[in-house]
C-alpha positions as CSV (number, residue, x, y, z in Angstrom):
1,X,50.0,81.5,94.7
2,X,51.7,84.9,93.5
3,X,55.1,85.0,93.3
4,X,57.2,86.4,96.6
5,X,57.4,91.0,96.1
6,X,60.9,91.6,94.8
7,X,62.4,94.6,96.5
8,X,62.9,96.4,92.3
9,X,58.7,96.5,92.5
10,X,58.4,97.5,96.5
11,X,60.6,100.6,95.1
12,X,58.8,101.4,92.1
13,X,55.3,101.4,93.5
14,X,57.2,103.9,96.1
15,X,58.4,106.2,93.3
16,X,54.8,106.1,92.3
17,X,53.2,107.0,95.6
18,X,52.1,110.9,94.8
19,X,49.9,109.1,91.5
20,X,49.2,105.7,93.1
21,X,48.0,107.7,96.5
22,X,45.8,109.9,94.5
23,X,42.2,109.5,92.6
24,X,40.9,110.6,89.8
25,X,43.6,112.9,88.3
26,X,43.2,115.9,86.3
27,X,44.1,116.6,82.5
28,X,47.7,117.2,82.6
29,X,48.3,116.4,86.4
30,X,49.8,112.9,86.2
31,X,52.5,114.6,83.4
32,X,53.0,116.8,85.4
33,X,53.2,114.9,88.9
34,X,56.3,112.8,86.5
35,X,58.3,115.6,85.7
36,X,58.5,116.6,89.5
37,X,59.3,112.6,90.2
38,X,61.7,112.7,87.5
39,X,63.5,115.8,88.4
40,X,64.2,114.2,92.3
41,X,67.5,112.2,92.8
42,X,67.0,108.6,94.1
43,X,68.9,105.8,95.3
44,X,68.0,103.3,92.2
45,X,68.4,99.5,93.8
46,X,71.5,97.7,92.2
47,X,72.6,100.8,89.5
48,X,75.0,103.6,90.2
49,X,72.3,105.9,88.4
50,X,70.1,108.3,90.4
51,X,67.8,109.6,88.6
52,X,64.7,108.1,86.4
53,X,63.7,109.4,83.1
54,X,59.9,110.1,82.2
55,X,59.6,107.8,80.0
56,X,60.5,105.3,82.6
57,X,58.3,106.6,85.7
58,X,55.3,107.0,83.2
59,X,56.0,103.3,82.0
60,X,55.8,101.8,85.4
61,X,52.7,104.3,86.3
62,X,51.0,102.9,83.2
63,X,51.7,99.1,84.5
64,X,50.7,99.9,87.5
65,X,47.3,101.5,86.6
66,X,46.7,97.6,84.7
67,X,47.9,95.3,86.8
68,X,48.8,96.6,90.4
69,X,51.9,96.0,91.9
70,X,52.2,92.5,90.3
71,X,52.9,94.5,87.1
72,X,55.6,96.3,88.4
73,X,57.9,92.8,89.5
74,X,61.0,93.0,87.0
75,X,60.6,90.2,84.4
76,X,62.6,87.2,84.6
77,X,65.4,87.0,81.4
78,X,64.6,83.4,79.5
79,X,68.1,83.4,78.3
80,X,69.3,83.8,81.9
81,X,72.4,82.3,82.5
82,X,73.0,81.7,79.0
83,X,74.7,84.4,76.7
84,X,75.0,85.5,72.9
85,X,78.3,86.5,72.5
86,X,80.1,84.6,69.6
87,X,82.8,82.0,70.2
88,X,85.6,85.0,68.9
89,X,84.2,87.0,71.1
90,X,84.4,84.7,74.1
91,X,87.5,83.6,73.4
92,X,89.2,86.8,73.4
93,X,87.3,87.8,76.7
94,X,88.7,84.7,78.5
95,X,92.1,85.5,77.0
96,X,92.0,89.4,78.6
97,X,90.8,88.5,81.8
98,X,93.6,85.5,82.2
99,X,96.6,87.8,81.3
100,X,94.8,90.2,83.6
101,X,92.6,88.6,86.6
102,X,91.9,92.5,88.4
103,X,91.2,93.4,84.6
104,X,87.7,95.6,84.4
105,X,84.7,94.5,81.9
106,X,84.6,97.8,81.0
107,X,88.5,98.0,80.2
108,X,87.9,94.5,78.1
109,X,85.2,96.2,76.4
110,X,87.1,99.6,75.2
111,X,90.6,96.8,74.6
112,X,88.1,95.1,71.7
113,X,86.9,97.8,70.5
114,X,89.9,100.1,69.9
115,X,92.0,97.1,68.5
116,X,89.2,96.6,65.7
117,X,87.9,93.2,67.1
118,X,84.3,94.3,67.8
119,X,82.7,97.3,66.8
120,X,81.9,100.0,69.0
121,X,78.6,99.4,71.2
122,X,78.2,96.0,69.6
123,X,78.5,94.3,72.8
124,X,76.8,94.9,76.0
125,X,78.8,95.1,79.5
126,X,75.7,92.8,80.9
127,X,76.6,90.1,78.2
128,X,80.1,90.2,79.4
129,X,79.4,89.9,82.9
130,X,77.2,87.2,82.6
131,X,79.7,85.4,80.3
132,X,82.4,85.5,82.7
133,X,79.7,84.8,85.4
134,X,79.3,81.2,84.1
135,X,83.3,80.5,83.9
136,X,83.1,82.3,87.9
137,X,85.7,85.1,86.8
138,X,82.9,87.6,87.7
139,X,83.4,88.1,91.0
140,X,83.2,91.9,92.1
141,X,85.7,93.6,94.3
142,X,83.4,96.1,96.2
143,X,85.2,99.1,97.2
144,X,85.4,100.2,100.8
145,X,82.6,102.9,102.4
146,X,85.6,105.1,102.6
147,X,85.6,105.5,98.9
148,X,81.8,105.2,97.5
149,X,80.7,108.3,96.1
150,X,77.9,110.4,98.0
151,X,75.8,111.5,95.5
152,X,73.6,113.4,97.4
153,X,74.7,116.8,96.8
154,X,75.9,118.0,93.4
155,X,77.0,121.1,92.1
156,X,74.8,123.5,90.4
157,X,77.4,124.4,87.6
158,X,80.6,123.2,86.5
159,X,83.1,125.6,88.1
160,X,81.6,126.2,91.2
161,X,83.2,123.6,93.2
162,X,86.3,121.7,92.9
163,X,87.7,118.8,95.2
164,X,91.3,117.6,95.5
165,X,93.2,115.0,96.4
166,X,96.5,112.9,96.6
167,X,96.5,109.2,95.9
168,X,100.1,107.5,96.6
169,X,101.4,106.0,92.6
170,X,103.8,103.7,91.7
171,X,107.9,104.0,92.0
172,X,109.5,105.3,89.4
173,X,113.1,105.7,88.4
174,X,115.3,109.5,88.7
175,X,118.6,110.6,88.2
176,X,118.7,109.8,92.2
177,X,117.5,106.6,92.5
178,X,113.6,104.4,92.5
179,X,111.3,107.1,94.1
180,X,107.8,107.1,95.1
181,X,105.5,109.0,93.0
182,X,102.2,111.0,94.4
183,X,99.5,111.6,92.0
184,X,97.7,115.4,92.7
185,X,94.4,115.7,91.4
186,X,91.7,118.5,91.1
187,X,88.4,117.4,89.8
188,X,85.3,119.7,88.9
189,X,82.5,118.9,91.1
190,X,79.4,118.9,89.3
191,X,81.1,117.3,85.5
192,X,83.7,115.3,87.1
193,X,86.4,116.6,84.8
194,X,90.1,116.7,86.0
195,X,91.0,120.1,85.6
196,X,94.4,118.5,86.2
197,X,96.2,115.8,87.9
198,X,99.6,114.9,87.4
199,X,102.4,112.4,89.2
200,X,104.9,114.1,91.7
201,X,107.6,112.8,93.8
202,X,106.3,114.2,96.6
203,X,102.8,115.6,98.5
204,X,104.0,118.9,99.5
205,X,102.1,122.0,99.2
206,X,104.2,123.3,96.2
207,X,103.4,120.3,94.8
208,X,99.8,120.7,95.3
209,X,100.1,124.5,94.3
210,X,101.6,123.8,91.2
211,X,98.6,121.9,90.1
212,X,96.2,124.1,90.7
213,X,98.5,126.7,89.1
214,X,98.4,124.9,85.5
215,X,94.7,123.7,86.6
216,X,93.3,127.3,86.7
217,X,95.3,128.2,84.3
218,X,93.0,125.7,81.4
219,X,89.8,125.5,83.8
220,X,89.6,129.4,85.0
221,X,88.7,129.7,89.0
222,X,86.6,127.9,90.9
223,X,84.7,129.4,93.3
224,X,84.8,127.1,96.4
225,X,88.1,124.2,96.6
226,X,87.2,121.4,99.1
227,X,90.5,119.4,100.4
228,X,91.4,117.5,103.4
229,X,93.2,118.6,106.0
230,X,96.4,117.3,105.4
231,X,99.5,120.4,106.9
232,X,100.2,120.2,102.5
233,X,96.7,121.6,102.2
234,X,97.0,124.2,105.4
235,X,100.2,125.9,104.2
236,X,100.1,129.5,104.1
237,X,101.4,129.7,100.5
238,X,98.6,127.8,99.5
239,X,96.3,129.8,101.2
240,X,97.9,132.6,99.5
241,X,97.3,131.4,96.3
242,X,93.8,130.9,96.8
243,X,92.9,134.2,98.3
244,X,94.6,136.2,95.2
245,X,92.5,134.2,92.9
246,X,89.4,134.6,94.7
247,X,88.8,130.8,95.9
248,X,87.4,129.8,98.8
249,X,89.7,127.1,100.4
250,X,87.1,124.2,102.3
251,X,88.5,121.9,104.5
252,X,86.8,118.2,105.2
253,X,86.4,117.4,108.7
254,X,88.4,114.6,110.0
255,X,87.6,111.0,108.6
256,X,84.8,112.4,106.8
257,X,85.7,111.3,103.1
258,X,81.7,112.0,101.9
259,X,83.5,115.7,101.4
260,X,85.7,114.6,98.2
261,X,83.4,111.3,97.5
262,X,83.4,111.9,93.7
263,X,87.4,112.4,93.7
264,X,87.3,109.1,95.7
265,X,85.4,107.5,92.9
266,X,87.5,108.8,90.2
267,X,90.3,107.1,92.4
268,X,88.9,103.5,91.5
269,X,88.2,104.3,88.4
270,X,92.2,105.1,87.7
271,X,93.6,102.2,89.6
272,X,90.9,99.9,87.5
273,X,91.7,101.4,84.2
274,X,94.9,102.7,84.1
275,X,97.9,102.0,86.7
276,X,96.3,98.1,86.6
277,X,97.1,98.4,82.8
278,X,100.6,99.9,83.4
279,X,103.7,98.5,81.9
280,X,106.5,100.2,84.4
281,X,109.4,98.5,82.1
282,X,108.4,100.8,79.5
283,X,108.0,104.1,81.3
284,X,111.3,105.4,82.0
285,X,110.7,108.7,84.0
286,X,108.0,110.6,85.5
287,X,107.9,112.8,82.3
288,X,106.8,109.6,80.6
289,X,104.4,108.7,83.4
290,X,102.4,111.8,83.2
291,X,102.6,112.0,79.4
292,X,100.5,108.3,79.7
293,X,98.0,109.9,82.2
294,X,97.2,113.4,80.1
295,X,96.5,111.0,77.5
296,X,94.6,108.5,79.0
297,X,92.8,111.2,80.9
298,X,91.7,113.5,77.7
299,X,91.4,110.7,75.4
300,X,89.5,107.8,77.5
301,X,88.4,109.6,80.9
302,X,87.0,112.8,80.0
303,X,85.3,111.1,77.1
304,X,83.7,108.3,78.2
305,X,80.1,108.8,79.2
306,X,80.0,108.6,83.1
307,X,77.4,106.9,85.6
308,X,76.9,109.7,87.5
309,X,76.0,112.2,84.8
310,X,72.5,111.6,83.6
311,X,70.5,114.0,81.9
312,X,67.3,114.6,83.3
313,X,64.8,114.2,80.4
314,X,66.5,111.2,78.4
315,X,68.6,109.8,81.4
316,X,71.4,109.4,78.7
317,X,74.5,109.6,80.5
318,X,77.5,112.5,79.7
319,X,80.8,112.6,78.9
320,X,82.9,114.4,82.1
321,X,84.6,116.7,79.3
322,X,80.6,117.3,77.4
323,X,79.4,118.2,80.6
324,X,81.8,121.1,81.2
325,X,81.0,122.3,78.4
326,X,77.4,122.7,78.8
327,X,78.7,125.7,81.6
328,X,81.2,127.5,80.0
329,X,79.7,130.6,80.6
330,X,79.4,129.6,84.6
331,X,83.8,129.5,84.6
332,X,85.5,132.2,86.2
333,X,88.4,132.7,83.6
334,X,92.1,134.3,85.2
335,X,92.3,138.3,84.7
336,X,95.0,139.6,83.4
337,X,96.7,140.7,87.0
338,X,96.0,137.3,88.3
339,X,97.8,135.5,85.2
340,X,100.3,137.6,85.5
341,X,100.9,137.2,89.7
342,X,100.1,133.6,89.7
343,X,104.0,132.5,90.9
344,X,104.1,135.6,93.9
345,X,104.8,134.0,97.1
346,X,102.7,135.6,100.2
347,X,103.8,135.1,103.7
348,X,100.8,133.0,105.4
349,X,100.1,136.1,107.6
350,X,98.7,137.9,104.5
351,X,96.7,135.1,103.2
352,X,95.2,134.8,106.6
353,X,94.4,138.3,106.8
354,X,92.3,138.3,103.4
355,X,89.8,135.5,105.4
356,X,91.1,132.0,104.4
């Protein structure tokens, strides 16, 4: 008796309905046909990837053509439940994950690597996860529907959209006392770069208009800005800012965080990977604060090759910062009058005159 479908095969044989629906196919058709599968955005059971390569869609076509839909069932791992990382390396997994139980494999893995321990790419984050899986110190903390990332709209080019955020930080010490700090953050739609982000000691909308300040000021102008609608991100002054540089301010509708989904994502990320590594004893002011996040987000973040960047014909995933690069001729750089009026303040009656 044949084995029960698994759901990976009832999905593939769908991603190969316009060739398995069809006869006999014309020279050059069923390339084609994969290209125009390829190019389409999916929801990919159990990954946070959404597109297929080729290579892949014309693998399971080819499986498909031999042995139906039996031949498209995932195969079953022999070493499942078993793994192949060395006793060093297992050791100094179990050691990471006990100083730090809320510690990320993916953190473990870049630890090891930049101390010199393992090389780089020698070991897999499946290996790890099944490792730990064994000693049950796998277990996932799924985030919240209010902060998975939509992915079914994109921008076309890097520059054309940017969201932003506020996500509440830790307390740090001033001259006046412990204060709670606010980290602002403006992220580039379609390559996920941070055209900046930085802690404040409070969510105001000078706050928020100083960061897009020094953000425009290394990123150029976006053309559209999506925020919530917090009063911070309805202030005139704001509005202000964004009519003289030509951006057109988008507000989210109530309790609809889809809006700023990607921000929302980048939000995990940074909790995972950086304030869950942060030692407060040693940061003594917010100066010091943000001087750790500009360097953890141009050294690690905008480096790192993200999930939700996949390159269409070798489904290789991109580095936030690579990606913005691939559309610097897409960014709206300041003029010279717009540098040079950046700090004018406008009374919200003007802004609102010029259409925000």
């Amino acid at each position: 008796m044949s084995r029960p479908l698994h759901p990976d095969a009832l999905f593939r044989l769908m991603i190969l309905g316009p060739l398995a629906s069809r006869g006999e196919l014309k020279r050059g058709e069923v390339s084609t046909i994969i290209r125009e599968l390829a190019a389409k955005a999916y929801d990919i059971p159990g990954s946070r990837r959404t597109y297929l390569s080729a290579e892949t869609i014309k693998r399971w076509y080819h499986a498909w053509k031999r042995g139906g839909i039996d031949a498209l069932q995932p195969k079953v791992r022999l070493d499942k439940g078993t793994t192949q990382l060395s006793s060093a390396v297992q050791e100094r997994l179990l050691q990471l994950k006990q100083d730090n139980p809320s510690r990320s494999i993916n953190v473990m893995i870049t630890m090891m690597e930049s101390s010199g321990f393992v090389s780089k790419g020698s070991i897999s984050r499946a290996s790890v996860h099944r490792f730990l899986k064994q000693l049950k110190l796998s277990k996932r903390i799924l985030p919240s529907v209010d902060t998975i990332e939509h992915r079914s709209f994109v921008a076309e080019h890097a520059g054309d959209i940017w969201q932003g955020d506020v996500l509440h930080g830790p307390s740090i010490q001033t001259p006046h006392g412990l204060r709670k700090t606010y980290l602002v953050s403006l992220m580039d739609d379609a390559s996920r770069l941070l055209t900046h982000s930085a802690f404040c000691l409070g969510e105001t909308a000078l706050d928020i208009e100083n960061v897009l300040k020094q953000a425009v000021l290394k990123r150029g102008r976006p053309y559209k800005l999506i925020v919530d609608n917090g009063a911070a991100y309805k202030s005139g002054t704001l509005q202000a800012v964004c009519a003289r540089l030509e951006i057109r301010l988008i507000y989210c509708r109530p309790y609809a965080p889809e809006g700023k989904g990607k921000l929302e994502r980048f939000h995990r990320t940074f909790r995972e990977q950086f304030l869950n590594e942060l030692d407060l004893d040693f940061v003594a002011n917010i100066e010091e604060l943000n001087a750790r996040l500009w360097a953890w987000i141009e050294a690690v973040y905008h480096r790192r090759p993200h999930a939700g960047l996949a390159k269409l014909e070798t489904n290789e995933h991109q580095t936030p910062l690579g990606r913005w690069r691939q559309d610097l001729t897409h960014i709206r750089p300041l003029t010279t009058s717009q540098s040079t009026r950046l700090d004018d303040r406008c009374t919200p009656g003007k802004a609102e005159s010029r259409g925000v």
